[in-house]
matplotlib code that plots the C-alpha trace (Angstrom):
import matplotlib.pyplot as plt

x = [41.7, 38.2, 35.6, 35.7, 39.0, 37.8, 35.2, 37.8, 40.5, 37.4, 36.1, 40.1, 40.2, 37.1, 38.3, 41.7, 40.1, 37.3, 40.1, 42.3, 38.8, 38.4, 41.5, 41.4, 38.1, 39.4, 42.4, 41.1, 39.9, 42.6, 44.8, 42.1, 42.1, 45.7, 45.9, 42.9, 44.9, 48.1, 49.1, 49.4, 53.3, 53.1, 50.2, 53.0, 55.9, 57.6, 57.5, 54.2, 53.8, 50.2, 50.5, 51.3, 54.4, 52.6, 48.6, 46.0, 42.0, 42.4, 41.4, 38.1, 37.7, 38.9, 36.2, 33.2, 33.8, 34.4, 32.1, 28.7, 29.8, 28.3, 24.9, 24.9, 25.3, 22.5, 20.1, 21.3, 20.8, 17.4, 16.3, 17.3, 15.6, 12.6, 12.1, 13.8, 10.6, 8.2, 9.3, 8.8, 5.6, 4.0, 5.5, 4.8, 0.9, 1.0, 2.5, 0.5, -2.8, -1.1, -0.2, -3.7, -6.7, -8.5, -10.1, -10.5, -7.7, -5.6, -2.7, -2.9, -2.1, 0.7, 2.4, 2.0, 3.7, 6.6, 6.6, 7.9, 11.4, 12.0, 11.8, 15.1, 15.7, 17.5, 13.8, 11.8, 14.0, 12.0, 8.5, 9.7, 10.9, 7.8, 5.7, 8.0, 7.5, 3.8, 3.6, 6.3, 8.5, 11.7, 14.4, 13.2, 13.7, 10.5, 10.4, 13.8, 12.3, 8.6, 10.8, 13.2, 9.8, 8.4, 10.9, 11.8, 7.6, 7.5, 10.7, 10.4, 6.5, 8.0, 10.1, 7.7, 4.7, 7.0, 8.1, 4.4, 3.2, 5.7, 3.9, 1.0, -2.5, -3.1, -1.9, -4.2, -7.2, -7.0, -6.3, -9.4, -11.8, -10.5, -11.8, -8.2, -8.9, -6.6, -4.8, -4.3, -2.9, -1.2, 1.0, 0.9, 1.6, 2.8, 5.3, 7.3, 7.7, 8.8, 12.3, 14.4, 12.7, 11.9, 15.4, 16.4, 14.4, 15.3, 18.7, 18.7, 16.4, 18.6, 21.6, 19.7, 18.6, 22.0, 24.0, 21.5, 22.8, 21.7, 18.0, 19.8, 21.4, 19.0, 16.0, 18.2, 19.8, 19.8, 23.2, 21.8, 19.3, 22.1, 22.6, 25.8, 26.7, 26.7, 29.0, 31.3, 31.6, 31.9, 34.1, 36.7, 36.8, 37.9, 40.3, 41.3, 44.8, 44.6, 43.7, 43.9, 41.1, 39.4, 39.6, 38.8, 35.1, 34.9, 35.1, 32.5, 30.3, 30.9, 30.2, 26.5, 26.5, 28.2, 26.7, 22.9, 24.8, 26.8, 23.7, 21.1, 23.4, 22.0, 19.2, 20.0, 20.7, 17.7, 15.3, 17.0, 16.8, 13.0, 11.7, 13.3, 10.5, 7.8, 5.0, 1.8, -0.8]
y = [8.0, 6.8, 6.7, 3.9, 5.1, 8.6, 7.1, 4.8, 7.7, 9.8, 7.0, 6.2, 9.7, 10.3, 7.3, 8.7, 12.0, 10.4, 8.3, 11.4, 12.8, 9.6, 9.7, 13.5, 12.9, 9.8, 11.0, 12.3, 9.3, 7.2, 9.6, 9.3, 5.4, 5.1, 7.7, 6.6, 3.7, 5.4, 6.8, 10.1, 9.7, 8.4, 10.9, 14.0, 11.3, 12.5, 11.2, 10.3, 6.5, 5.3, 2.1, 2.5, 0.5, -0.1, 0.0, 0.0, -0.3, 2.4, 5.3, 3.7, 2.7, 5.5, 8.0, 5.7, 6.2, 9.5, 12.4, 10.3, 9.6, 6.3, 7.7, 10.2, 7.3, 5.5, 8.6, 9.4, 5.6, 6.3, 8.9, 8.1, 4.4, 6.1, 8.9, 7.0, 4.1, 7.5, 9.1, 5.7, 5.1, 8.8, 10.1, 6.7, 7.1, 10.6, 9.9, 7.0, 9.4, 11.6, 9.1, 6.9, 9.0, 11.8, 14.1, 18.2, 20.5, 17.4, 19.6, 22.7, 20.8, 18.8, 21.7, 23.6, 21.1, 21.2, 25.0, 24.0, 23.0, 26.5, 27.8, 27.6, 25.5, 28.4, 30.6, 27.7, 27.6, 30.8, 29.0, 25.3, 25.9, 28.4, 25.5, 22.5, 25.0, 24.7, 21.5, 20.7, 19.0, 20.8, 19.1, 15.1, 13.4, 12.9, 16.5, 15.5, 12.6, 14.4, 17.5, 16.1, 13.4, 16.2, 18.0, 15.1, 14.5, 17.2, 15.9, 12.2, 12.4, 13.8, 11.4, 8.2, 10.1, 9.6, 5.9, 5.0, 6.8, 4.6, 1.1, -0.6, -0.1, -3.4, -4.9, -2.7, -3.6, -6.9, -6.8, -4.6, -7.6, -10.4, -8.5, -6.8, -3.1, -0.4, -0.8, -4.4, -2.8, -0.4, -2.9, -6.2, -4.9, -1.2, -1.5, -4.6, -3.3, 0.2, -1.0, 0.7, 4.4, 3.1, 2.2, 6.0, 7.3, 5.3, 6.6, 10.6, 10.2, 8.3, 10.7, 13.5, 12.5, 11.4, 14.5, 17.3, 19.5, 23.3, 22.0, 19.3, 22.0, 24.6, 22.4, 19.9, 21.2, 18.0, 16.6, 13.0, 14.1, 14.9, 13.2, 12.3, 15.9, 18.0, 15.2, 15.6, 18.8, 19.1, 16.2, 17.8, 21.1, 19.0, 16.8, 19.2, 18.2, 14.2, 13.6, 9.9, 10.0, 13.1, 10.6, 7.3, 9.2, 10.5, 7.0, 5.5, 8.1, 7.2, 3.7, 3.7, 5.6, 3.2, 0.4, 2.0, 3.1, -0.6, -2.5, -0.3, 1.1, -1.3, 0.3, 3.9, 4.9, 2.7, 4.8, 8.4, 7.6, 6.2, 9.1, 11.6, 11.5, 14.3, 13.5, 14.4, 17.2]
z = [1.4, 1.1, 3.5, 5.3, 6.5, 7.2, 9.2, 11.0, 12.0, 13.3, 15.1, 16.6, 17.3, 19.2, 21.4, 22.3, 23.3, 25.3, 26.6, 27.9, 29.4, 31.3, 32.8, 33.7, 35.5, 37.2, 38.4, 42.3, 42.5, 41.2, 44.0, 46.8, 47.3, 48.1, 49.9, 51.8, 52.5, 53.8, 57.6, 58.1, 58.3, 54.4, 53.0, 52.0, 51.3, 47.9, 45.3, 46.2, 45.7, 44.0, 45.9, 49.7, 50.9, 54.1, 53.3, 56.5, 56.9, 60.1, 58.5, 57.2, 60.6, 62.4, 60.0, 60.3, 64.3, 64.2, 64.6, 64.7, 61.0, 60.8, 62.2, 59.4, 56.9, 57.8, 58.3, 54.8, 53.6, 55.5, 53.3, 50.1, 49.9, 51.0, 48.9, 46.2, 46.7, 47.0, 43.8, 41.5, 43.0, 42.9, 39.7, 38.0, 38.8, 37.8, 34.8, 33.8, 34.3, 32.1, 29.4, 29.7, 31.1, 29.4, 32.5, 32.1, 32.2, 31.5, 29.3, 31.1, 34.5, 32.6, 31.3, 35.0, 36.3, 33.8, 34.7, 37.8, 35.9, 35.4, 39.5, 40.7, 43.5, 45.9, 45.2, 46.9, 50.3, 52.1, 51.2, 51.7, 55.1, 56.1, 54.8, 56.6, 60.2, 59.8, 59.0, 62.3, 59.9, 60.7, 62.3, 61.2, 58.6, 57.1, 56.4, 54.2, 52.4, 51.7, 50.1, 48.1, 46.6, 45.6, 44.1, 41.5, 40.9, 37.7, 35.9, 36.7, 36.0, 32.1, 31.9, 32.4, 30.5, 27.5, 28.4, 29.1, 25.9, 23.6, 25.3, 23.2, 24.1, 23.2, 25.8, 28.6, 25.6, 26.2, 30.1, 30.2, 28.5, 30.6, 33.6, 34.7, 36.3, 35.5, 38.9, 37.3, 33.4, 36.4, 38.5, 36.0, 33.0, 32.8, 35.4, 34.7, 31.2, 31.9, 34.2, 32.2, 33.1, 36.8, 37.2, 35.8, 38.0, 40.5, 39.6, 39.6, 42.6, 45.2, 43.5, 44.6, 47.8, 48.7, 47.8, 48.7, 51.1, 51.6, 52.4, 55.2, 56.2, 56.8, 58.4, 60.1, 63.6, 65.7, 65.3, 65.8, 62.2, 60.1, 56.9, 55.0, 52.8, 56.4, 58.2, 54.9, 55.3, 59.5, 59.1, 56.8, 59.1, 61.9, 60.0, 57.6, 57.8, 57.9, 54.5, 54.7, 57.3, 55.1, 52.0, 53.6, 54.5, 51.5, 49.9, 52.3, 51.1, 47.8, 47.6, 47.9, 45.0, 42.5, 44.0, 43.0, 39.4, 38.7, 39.7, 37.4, 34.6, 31.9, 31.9, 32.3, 29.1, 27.7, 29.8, 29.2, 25.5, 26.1, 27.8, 25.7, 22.9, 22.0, 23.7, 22.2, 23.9]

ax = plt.figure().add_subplot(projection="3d")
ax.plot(x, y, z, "-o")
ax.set_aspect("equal")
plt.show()
């Protein structure tokens, strides 16, 4: 066989076997929407049936009035938009320092803050929260939204520094002699051009924000305050054994989450691959 068909049966193979992965990791999902969808009296029916003989909407209704469920939603949608918005605006002007500006100390404070990577997150609970209690930000959500912005600052702030690096200075040049200030090359020109890293930031941010739980759950002890991952987890405690219900809320809290990937997947890979260049000291 020569090589075009070597290359061809690797190529076919490689497809089946991502194939087979795809359906593996689909598979709770593919069981949780019909069963979502199903009464309780249907749930344990066997042979279980992928497509209920008598579908209904009342579990989705029944979880998103349960248990202040719907509350938790929106304090979740609360702090993800916002410290989603944060992040691309703070680690986008770090990062464009960074890549544009030459001011002391510049490398050594760039690769301090990459240091940071290499704290685990669990080490920075003890001095988080003593810092959230003097700053009287336990218990809200804005003590939420400020630490989970500046948790994502030193890896998001990488990732545009390389993105920003790869654009031409050209373009700022001749911004610069028809007047433009740098808050001008900033806004104008930098930004619209780097969507593909915004919108990966964007991304991994809003994930982040949306799914965090241990710090939610050790600051926030207002039931009211609660976000989405602690109502998950209260909610399938109490209805441990109604899975319909258990799924239909775990689908609601799912949603938000492809609709942020669907609408801003074109450009995730795009940015990942942009950002993931050497950038120069």
């Amino acid at each position: 066989m020569g090589y075009r068909t070597h290359r061809r049966l690797g190529q076919t193979l490689l497809v089946l076997v991502l194939s087979v992965g795809a359906v593996f990791l689909m598979l709770p999902f593919i069981y949780m929407i019909p069963t979502s969808l199903k009464g309780q009296v249907y749930v344990f029916e066997f042979p279980p049936r992928f497509i209920p003989s008598h579908p209904t909407w009342n579990n989705f209704l029944s979880a998103w009035r349960s248990n202040n469920f719907g509350r938790y939603f929106l304090n979740s949608v609360q702090v993800a938009l916002i410290t989603t918005v944060l992040e691309i605006f703070l680690s986008s002007t770090v990062a464009y320092a960074f890549a544009r500006f030459e001011f002391p100390a510049k490398n050594v404070l760039y690769y301090t803050l990459l240091a940071t990577l290499m704290v685990p997150g669990m080490m920075l609970i003890i001095p988080q929260f003593m810092l959230a209690a003097r700053l009287k930000l336990l218990n809200s959500l804005a003590g939420l939204i400020l630490a989970y912005t500046a948790g994502g600052i030193a890896f998001n702030t990488f990732l545009l520094r390389g993105f920003f690096e790869q654009l031409p200075r050209e373009l700022e040049e001749a911004a610069l002699i028809d007047g433009g200030t740098h808050l001008t090359i900033f806004f104008r020109i930098l930004l619209p051009l780097s969507t593909p890293a915004l919108a990966t930031v964007g991304i991994f941010t809003f994930l982040g924000a949306w799914d965090e739980y241990v710090w939610a759950l050790t600051t926030i002890n207002e039931p009211l305050k609660r976000t989405l991952p602690i109502a998950i987890a209260n909610f399938q405690g109490t209805h441990a054994s109604d899975w319909g219900l258990v799924f239909a809320g775990s689908l609601i809290a799912i949603v938000p989450v492809l609709t942020v990937f669907v609408l801003l997947q074109r450009y995730f890979v795009k940015g990942l691959t942009a950002g993931a260049i050497k950038v120069k000291g």
